[in-house]
N, C-alpha and C positions, 0 to 999 in steps of 0.2 A: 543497036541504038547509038546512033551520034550524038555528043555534047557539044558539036561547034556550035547551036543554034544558042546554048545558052549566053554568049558573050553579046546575043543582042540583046538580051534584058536591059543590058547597060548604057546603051546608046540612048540617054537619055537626053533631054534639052538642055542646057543649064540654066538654072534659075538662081536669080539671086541670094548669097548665102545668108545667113543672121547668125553673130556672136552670141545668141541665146538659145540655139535651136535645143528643140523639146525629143529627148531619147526615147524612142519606143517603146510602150511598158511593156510589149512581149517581141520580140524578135523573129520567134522560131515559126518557119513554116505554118502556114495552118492548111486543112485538110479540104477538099472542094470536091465533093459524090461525084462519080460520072459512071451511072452504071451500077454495077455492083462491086466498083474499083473504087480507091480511094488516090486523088494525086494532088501532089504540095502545090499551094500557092505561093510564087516565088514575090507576091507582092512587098510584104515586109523585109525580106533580104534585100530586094531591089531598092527599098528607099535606105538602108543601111547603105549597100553601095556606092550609090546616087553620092550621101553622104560624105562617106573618102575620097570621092573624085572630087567635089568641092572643099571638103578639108587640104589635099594634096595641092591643088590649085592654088590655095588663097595661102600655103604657105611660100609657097614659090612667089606669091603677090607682096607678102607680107615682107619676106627677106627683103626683095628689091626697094622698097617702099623705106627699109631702117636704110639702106646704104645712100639712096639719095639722101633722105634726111638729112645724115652722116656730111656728109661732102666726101671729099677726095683729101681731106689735110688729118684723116683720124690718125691715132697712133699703130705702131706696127703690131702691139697686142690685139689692138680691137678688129683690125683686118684681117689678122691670125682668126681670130673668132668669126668675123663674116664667113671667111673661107670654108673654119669646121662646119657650122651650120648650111651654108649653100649646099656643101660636100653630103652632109649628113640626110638633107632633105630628098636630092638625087637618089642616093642611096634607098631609101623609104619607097619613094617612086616606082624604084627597079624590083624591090621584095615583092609590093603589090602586083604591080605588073607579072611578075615572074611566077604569083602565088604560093611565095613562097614567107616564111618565118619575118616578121616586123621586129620581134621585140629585140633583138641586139640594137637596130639601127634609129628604132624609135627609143629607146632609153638612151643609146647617144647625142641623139638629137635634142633630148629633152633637158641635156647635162649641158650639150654644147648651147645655148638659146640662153640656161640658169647664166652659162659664164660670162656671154656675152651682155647681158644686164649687168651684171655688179661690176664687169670692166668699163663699161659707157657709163658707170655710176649716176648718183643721181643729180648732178650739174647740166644735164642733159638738157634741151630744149621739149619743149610739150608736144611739139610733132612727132621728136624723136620718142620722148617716153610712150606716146600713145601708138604707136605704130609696135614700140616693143611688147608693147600690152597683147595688141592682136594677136602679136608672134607666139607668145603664149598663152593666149587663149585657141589658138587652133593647134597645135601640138596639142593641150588640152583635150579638144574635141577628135584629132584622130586617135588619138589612144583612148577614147572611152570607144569608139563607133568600131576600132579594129579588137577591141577587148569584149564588143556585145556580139561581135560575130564567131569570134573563136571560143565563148561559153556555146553560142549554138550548136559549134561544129563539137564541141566537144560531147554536148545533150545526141548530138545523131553519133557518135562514134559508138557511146555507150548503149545507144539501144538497137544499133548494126548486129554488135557483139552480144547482146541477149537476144536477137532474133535469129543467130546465127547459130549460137547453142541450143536455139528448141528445135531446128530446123535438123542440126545434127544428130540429138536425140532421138526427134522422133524417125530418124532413116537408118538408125544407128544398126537395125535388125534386118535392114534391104538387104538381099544379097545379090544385086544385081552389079554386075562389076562396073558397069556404065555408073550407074546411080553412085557408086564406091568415088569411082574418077571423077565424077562430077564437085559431089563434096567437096573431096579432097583440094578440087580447083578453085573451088570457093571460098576453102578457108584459108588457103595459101596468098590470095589476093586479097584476101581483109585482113590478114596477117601486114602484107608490105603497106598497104594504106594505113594502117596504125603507127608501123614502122617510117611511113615517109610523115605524117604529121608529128611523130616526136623528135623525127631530126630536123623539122622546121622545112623539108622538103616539099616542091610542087605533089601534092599526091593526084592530080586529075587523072593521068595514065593508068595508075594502079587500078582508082575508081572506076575508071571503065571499063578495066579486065574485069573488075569483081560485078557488074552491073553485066557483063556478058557471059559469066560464069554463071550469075544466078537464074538468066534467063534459059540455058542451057538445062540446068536442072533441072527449070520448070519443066520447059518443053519435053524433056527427055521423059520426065514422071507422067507427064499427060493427064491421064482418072486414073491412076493407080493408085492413087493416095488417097484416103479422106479428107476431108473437110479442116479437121484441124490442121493438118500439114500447111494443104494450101493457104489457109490463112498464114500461118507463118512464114510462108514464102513471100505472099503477097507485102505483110509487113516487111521485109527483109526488102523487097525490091523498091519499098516507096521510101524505107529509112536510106537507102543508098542514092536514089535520086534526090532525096533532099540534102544530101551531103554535098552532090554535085552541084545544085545549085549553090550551096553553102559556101564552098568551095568557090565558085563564080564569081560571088557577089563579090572575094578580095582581087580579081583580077581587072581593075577598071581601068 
């Protein structure tokens, strides 16, 4: 199973943003029958997405938009502070892009923005205050939209890791050494996928080993199993595609 197809979710239109946009009351994946199978709908993550790419956007808009205001005669602090900021929103950029960890570069970002207000203090002109408003009101808005999607992934990591223990359990008496090797491959790739999201690392690689690992099981077990097994496999393999997509939706 390939995950390149997920990055088209993304390629959305862009539509006009609004400094008031309304937060999702639910986020997480919801479930769409097909079959006697159960697979995420990646709708709600996709409009999160959507989201940070027009958050990321209109900071890049917003910067540019204080420094003209600004002119070219500001002092050498308050340039110093454009710099942080420009520097820091780059930065944010390249974490999403790269899917990797925001929250060092976005709490920088969000100190550098504070500094840069209290140093343009408040003798400013109304273009200039109002332009630094937006500035922070979408900082604002990517930290809540990058903070609704990492409670999600956080909601799949956890129920990865209890599908994976009934999963183990209930093989725990297999003695087929295949079956043995399989597990074992299985838990060792949801091990590094835990490990690459707590060091703020891309985990999509890992995710795919363990999405290939699990499908291996399956196949390897065939009917040998009952009914309850396979359900828990099946969960295990829809909480791991929803990761993936979860996982997508920060690479815009």
């Amino acid at each position: 199973m390939t995950l390149n197809p997920l990055r088209s979710l993304f390629a959305t239109a862009r539509q006009p943003s609004s400094r008031s946009r309304a937060v999702p009351r639910r986020a997480r994946p919801q479930l769409e029958l097909l079959g006697d199978r159960t697979l995420p709908n990646a709708a709600p993550i996709q409009h999160l997405a959507v989201d940070i790419q027009h958050d990321v956007t209109d900071l890049q808009t917003d910067v540019q938009a204080v420094k003209t205001a600004l002119g070219t005669t500001v002092s050498a602090t308050v340039a110093t502070d454009l710099t942080a900021v420009t520097t820091d929103i780059g930065k944010v950029a390249a974490d999403i892009a790269a899917g990797t960890s925001t929250t060092a570069d976005l709490t920088a970002l969000t100190t550098a923005v504070g500094t840069l207000t209290t140093d343009v203090g408040t003798t400013a002109s109304k273009t200039v205050a109002h332009d630094l408003k937006n500035l922070q009101i979408d900082v604002r808005d990517l930290s809540k939209d990058v903070s609704q999607v990492t409670k999600v992934v956080n909601h799949s990591i956890a129920d990865i890791q209890a599908d994976a223990t009934k999963v183990s359990a209930a093989l725990a008496s297999n003695t087929s050494a295949t079956i043995t090797a399989d597990v074992t491959a299985l838990n060792t790739a949801l091990a590094k996928v835990a490990a690459d999201l707590s060091a703020g690392v891309s985990a999509s690689a890992d995710v795919n080993t363990a999405i290939t690992a699990e499908a291996k099981l399956t196949a390897d077990l065939n009917t040998s199993v009952g009914p309850a097994v396979r359900h828990h496999l099946t969960d295990l393999g829809n909480d791991l595609l929803e990761l993936a997509i979860e996982l997508g939706a920060l690479k815009v």
